[in-house]
C-alpha positions as semicolon CSV with decimal commas, in nm:
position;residue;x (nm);y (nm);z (nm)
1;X;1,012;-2,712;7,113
2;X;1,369;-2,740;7,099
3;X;1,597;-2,506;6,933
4;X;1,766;-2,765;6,652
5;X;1,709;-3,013;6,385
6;X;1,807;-3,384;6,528
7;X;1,996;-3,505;6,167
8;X;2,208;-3,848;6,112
9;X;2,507;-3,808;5,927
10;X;2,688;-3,989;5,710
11;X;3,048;-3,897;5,580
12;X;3,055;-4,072;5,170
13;X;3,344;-4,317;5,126
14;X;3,529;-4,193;5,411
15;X;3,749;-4,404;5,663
16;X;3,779;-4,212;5,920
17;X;3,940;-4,481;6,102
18;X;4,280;-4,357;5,867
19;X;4,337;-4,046;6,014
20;X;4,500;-3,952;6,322
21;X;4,774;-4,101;6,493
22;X;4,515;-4,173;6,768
23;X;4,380;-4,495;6,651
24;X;4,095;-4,578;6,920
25;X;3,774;-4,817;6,855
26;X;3,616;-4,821;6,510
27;X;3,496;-4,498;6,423
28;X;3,066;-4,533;6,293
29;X;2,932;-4,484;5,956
30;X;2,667;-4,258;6,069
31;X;2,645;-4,038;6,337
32;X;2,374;-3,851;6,531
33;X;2,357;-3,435;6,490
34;X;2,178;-3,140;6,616
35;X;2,152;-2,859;6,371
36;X;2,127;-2,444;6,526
37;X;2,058;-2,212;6,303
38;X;2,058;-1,844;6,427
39;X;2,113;-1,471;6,261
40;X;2,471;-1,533;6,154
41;X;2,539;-1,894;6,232
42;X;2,470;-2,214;6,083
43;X;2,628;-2,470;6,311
44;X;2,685;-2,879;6,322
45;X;2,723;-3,022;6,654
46;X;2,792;-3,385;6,579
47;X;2,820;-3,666;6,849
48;X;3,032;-3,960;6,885
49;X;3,214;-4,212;7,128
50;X;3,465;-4,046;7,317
51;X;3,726;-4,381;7,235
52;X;3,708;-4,352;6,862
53;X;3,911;-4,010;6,837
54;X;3,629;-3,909;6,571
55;X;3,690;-3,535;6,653
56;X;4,025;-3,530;6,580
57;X;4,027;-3,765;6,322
58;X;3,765;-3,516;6,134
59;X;3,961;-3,244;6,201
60;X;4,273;-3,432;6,004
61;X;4,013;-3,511;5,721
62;X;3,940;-3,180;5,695
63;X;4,252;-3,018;5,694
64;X;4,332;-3,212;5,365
65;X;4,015;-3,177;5,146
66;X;3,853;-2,875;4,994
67;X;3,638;-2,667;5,243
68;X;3,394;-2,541;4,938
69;X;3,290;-2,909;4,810
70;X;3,194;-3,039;5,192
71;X;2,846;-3,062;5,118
72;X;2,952;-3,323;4,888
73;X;3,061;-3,574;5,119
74;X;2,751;-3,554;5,343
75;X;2,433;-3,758;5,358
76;X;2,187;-3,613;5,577
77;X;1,855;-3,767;5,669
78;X;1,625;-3,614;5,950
79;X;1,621;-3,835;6,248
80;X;1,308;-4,081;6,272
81;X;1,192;-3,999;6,635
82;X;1,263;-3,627;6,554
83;X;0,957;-3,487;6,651
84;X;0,861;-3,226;6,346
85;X;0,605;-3,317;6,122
86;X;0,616;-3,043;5,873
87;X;1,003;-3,075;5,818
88;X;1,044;-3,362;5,471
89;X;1,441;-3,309;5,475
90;X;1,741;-3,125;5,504
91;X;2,011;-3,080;5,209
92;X;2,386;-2,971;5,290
93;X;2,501;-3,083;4,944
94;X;2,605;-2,684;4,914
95;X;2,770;-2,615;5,202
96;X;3,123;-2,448;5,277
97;X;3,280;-2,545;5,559
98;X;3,367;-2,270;5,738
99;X;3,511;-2,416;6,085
100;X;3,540;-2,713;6,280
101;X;3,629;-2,667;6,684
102;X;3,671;-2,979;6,871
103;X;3,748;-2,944;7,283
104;X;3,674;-3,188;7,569
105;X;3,478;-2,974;7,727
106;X;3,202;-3,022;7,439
107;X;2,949;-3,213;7,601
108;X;2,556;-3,191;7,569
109;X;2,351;-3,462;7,791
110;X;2,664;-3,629;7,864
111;X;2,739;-3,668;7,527
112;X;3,068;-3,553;7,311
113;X;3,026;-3,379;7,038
114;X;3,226;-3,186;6,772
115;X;3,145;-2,822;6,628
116;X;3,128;-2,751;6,264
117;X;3,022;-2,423;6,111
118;X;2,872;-2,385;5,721
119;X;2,795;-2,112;5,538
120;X;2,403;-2,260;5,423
121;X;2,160;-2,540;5,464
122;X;1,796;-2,590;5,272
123;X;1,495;-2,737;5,447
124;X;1,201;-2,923;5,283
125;X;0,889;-2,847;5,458
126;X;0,523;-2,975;5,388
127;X;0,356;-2,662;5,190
128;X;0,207;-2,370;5,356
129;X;-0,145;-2,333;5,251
130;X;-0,224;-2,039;5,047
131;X;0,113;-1,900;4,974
132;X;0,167;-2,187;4,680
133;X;0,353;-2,009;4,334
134;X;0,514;-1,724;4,572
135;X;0,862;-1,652;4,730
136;X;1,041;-1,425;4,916
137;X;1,433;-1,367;4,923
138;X;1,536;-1,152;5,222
139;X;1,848;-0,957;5,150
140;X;2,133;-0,914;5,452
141;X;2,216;-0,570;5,559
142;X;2,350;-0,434;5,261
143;X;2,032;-0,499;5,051
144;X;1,833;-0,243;5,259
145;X;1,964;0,049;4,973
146;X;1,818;-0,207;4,729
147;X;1,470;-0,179;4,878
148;X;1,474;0,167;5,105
149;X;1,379;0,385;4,750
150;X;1,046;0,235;4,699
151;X;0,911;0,350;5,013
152;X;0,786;0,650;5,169
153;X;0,870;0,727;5,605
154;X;0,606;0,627;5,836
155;X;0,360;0,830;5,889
156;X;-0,044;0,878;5,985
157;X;-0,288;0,759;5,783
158;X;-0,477;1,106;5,785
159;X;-0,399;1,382;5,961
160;X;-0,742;1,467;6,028
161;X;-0,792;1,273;6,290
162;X;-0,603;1,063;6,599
163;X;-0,655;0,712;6,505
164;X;-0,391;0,567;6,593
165;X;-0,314;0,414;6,216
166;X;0,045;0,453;6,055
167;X;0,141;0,303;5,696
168;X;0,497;0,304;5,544
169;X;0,390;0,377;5,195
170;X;0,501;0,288;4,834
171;X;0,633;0,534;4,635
172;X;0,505;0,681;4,292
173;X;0,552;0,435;4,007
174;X;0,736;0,204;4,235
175;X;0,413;-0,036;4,285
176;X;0,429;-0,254;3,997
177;X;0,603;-0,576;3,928
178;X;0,857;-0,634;3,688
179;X;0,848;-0,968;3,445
180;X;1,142;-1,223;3,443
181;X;1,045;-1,570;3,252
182;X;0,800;-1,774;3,451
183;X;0,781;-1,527;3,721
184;X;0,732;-1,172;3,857
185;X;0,902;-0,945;4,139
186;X;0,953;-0,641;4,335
187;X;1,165;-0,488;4,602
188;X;0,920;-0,501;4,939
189;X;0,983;-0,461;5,300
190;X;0,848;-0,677;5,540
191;X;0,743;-0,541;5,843
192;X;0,844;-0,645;6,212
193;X;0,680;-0,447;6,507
194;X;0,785;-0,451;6,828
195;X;0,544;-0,335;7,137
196;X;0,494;-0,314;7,533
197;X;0,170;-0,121;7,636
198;X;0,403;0,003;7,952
199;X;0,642;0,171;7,747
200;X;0,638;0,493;7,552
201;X;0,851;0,348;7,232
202;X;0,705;0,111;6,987
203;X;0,952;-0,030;6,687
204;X;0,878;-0,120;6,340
205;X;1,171;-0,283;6,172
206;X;1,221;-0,319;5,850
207;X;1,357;-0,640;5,667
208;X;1,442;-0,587;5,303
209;X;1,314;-0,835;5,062
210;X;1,255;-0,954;4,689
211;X;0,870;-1,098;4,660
212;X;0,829;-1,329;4,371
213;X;0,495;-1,463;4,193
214;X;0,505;-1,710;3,986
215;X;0,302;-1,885;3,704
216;X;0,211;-2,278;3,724
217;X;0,474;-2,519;3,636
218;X;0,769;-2,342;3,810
219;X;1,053;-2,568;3,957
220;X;1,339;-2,511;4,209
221;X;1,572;-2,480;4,001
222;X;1,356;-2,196;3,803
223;X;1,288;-2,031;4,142
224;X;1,631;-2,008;4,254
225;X;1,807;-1,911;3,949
226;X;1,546;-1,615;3,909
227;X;1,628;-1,521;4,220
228;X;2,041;-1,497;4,155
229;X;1,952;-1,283;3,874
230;X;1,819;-1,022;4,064
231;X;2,043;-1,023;4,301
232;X;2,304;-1,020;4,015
233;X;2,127;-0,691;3,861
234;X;2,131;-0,511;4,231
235;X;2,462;-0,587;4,283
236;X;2,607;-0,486;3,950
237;X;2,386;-0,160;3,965
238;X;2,519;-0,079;4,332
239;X;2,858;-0,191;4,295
240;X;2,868;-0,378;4,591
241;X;2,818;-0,782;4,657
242;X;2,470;-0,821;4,812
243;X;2,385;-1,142;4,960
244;X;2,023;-1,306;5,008
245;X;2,031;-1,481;5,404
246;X;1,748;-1,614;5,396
247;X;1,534;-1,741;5,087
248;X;1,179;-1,945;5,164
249;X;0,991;-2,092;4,751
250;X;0,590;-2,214;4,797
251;X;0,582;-2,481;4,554
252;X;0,314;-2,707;4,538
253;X;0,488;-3,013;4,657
254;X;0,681;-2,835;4,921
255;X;0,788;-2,537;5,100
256;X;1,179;-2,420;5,063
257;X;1,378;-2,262;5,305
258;X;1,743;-2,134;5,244
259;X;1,915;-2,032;5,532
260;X;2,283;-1,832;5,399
261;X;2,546;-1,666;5,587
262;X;2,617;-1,318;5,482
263;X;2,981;-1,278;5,329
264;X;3,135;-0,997;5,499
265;X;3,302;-0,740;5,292
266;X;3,578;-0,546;5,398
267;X;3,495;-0,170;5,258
268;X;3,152;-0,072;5,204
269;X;3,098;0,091;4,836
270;X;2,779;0,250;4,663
271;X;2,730;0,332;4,308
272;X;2,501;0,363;3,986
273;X;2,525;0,367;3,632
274;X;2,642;0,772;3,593
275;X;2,971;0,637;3,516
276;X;2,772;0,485;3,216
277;X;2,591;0,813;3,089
278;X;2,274;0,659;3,222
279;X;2,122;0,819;3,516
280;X;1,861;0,547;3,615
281;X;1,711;0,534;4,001
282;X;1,701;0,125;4,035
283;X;1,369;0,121;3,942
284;X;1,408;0,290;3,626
285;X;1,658;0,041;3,574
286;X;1,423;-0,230;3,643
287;X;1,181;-0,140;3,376
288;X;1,478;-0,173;3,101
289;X;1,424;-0,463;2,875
290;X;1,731;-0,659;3,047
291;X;1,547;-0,966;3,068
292;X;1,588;-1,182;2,759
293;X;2,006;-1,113;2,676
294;X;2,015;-1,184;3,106
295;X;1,896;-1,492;3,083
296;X;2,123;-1,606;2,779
297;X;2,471;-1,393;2,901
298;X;2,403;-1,511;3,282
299;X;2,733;-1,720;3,380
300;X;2,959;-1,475;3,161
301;X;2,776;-1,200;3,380
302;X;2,808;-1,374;3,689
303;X;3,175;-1,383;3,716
304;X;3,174;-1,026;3,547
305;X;3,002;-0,848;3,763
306;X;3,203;-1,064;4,066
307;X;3,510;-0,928;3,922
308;X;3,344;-0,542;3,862
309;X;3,260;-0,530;4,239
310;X;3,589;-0,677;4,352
311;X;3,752;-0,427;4,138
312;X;3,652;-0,147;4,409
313;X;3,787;-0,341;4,696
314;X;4,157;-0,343;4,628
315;X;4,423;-0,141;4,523
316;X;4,470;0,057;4,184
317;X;4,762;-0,238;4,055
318;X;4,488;-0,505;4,162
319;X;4,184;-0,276;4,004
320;X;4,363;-0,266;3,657
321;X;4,416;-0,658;3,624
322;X;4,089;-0,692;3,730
323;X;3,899;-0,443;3,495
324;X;4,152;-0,598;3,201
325;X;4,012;-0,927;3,335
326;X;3,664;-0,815;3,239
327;X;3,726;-0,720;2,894
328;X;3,872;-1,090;2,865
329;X;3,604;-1,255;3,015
330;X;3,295;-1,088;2,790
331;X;3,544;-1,121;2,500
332;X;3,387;-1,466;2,368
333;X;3,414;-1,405;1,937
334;X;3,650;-1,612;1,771
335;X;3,811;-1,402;1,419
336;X;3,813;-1,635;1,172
337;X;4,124;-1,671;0,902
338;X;4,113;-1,467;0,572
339;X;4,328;-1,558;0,281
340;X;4,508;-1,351;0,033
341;X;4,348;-1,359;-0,289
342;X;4,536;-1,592;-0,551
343;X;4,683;-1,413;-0,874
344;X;4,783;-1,762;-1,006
345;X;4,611;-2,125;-0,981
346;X;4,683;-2,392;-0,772
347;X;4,940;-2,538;-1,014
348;X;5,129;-2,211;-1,077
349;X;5,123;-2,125;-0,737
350;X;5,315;-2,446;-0,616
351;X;5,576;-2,379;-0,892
352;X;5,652;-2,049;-0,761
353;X;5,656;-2,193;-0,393
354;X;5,876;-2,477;-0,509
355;X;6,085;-2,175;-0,665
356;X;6,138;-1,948;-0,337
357;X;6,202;-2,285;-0,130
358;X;6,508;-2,343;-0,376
359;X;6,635;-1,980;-0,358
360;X;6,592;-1,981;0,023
361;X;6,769;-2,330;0,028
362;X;7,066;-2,159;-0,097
363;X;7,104;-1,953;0,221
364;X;7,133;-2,251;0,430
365;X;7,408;-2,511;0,562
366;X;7,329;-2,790;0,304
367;X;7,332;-3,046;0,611
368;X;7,012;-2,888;0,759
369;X;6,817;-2,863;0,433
370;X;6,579;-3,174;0,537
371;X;6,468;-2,958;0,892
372;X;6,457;-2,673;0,688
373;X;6,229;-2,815;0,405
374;X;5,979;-2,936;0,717
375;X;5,999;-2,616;0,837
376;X;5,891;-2,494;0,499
377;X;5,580;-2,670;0,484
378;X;5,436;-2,655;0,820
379;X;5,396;-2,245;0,752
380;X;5,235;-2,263;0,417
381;X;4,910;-2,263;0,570
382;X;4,992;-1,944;0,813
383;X;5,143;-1,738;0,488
384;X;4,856;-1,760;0,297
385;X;4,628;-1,606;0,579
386;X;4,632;-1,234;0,617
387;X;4,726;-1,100;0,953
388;X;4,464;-1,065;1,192
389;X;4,331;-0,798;1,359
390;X;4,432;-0,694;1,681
391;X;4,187;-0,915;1,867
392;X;4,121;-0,618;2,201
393;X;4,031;-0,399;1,934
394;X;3,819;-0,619;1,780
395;X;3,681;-0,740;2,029
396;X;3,569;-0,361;2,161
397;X;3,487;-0,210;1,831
398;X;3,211;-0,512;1,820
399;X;3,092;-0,351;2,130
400;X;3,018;-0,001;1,980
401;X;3,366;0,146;2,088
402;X;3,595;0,379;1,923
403;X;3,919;0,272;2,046
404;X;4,057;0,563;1,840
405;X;3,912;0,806;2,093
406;X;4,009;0,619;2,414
407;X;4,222;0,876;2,650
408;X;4,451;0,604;2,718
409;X;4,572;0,457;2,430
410;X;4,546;0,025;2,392
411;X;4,890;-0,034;2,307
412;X;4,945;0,182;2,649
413;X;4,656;-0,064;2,836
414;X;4,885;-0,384;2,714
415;X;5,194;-0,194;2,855
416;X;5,034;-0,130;3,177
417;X;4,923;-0,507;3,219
418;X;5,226;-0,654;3,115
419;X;5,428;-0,419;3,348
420;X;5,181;-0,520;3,637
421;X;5,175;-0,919;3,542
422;X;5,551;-0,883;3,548
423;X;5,648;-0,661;3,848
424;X;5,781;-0,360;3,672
425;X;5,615;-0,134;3,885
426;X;5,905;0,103;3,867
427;X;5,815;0,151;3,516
428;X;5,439;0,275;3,570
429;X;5,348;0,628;3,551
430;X;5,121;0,671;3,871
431;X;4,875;0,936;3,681
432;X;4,843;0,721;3,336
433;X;4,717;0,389;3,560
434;X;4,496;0,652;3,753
435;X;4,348;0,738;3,385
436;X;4,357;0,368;3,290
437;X;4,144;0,244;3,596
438;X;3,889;0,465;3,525
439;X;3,820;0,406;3,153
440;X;3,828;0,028;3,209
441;X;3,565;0,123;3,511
442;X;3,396;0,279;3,245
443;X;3,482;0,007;2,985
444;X;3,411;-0,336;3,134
445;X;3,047;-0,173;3,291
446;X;2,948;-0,071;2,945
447;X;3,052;-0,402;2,839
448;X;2,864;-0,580;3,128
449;X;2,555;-0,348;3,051
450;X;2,577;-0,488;2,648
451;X;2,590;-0,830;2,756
452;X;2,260;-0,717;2,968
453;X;2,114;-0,599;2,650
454;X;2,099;-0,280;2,762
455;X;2,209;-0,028;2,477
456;X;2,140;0,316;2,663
457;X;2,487;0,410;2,748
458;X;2,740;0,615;2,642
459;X;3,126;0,620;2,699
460;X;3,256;0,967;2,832
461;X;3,601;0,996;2,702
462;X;3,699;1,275;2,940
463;X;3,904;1,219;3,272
464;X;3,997;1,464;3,457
């Protein structure tokens, strides 16, 4: 069996044949593709006539379009002689491009081809008997810390006697499943060995995972989106982006396979909620009742917790705008006006109006009493309101915070940011942004953990 797909490829409402100085023969609508996907690459090699130019007219395409939308301007369908009868189709309509190579020396079977490397691809495969209204989303590298504390070391079954049989236990109270809409999951390991009867070391290795069940009537959409929000919830509680690379949904029409390629971070963080005055293992944290406010808060909490865990990753100028970014993002209430009360009615009220406009007519250059007069009346409306409260504070005191207490001051926070947005960084005392970063670390998680609908916190307003 070979080691690709065989695709044909279609760039939408694309002339190719207007890019590149290189003009050559007519470039074709659709062209022929293998597909590799390994560990950590996800890889295009797409063939075409040597006298068209297509490479380099592709590569002028894509230097002028967005890399993130070229899914988009692919249709894919799985070649007809393609010999794989379990494989329905292939979707790229998500993929990044990441990189396109073209070289003469690219050549398969005599044929010319150019590379391109994206970030994901989904197959549609017949279903796999018996594993129908399951899933299972296997975490990259960094995951492992999301799995590793619901498992015991491998060990002997019994110690009484030399059977042979080891087991990687579960750990206490780390067995069940936890509930989320049409579905329910837990952290597992699944469980490679590795074995030669010549030689004295055998290997078990140990693939991190999240194992889903779910009820009848579940849909792609469902399955997927379930499975963000987990990885959403491990993230935020380890303060670090975690990535799924491979996902693979049992529905009954089909089986789904999501092939991703891990983002690499730069700096490698860990973390909890201790910052939060909760002191939750993740599985404690799992059992909180997160689920429902989740659901309804997820896109605010998507970029949130984005921002939170980018907020670690750069320096302390970058970390406040960041963190003050946060508090902006959950902020979502709108104050509505409030008028002062009336001590006259509507007819004695424009009298006196039409009173002060005369007096402050007086203290103006006669020829500009017209623009004055329009001036006049477009602020009627904003005089009668009473001023309205400082919107941050507002904002935060709806969130169970005492801005009273904060060690750094708000009107200090809005100095900060403005000094930052602005480049006055000669004008920021080191030590008070050191203070600042930490109670917005403190801040925009509590505020992150509310829009969870998890209430268990508390802010500690002590920095040392």
């Amino acid at each position: 069996m070979s080691n690709y797909h065989c695709l044909d490829i279609e760039f939408l409402n694309i002339d190719f044949n207007l890019y590149s100085i290189k003009r050559g023969t007519e470039v074709s609508k659709v062209h022929h593709a293998h597909l590799y996907t390994k560990k950590n690459k996800i890889e295009l090699r797409i063939f075409f006539d040597d006298k068209t130019y297509f490479g380099e007219k592709l590569m002028d395409w894509a230097s002028k379009v967005d890399w993130k939308k070229f899914g988009s301007f692919l249709k894919v369908e799985v070649t007809k002689n393609y010999k794989n009868e379990r494989l329905q189709r292939v979707d790229l309509s998500e993929a990044k491009l990441l990189s396109c190579t073209d070289s003469s020396g690219y050549y398969e079977d005599r044929k010319r081809y150019i590379k391109i490397k994206i970030d994901t691809v989904k197959f549609y495969w017949d279903p796999v008997e018996g594993e129908n209204h399951t899933a299972e989303f296997y975490f990259a590298d960094k995951g492992f810390r999301v799995v590793e504390p619901f498992y015991s070391f491998l060990s002997p079954t019994s110690f009484l006697r030399n059977d042979g049989k080891f087991d990687i236990g579960r750990m206490k109270s780390s067995t069940m499943f936890y509930k989320l809409g049409k579905s329910s999951f837990r952290p597992e390991f699944n469980f490679v060995a590795k074995d030669n009867r010549k030689e004295r070391v055998a290997t078990v290795t140990k693939e991190p995972k999240i194992q889903f069940k779910y009820k009848k009537g579940i849909t792609e959409k469902e399955a997927v989106f379930y499975g963000d929000v987990v990885l959403k919830l491990a993230s935020f509680y380890h303060h670090i982006k975690i990535d799924y690379i491979l996902s693979r949904i049992h529905l009954p029409e089909n089986t789904i396979t999501i092939k991703n390629i891990e983002q690499k971070n730069f700096l490698d963080t860990s973390g909890n909620l201790w910052g939060f005055e909760i002191y939750w293992n993740f599985n404690k944290f799992l059992q909180a009742s997160w689920q429902k406010e989740t659901v309804k808060n997820f896109a605010i909490l998507s970029k949130a917790i984005a921002l939170f865990n980018q907020s670690l990753l750069v320096d302390s100028y970058s970390t406040f705008l960041i963190r003050y970014n946060i508090i902006e993002t959950c902020d979502k209430q709108k104050q509505d006006n409030v008028r002062f009360t009336s001590a006259l009615d509507k007819k004695q009220t424009k009298a006196k109006q039409n009173e002060a406009l005369e007096k402050l007519l007086e203290t103006i250059d006669k020829k500009e009493h017209e623009d004055f007069k329009k001036r006049w009346h477009s602020v009627q409306t904003f005089l009668q309101n009473k001023p309205m409260k400082n919107q941050l504070v507002s904002f935060l005191e709806s969130q169970n915070l005492d801005t009273k207490t904060f060690p750094v001051k708000i009107d200090d926070l809005k100095k900060l940011r403005n000094n930052i947005t602005h480049g006055s960084i000669d004008q920021i005392n080191p030590e008070q942004l050191r203070q600042a970063n930490i109670l917005l670390y403190r801040i925009s998680g509590i505020l992150i953990l509310n829009l969870m609908g998890i209430k268990e916190w508390k802010l500690n307003i002590k920095i040392h």
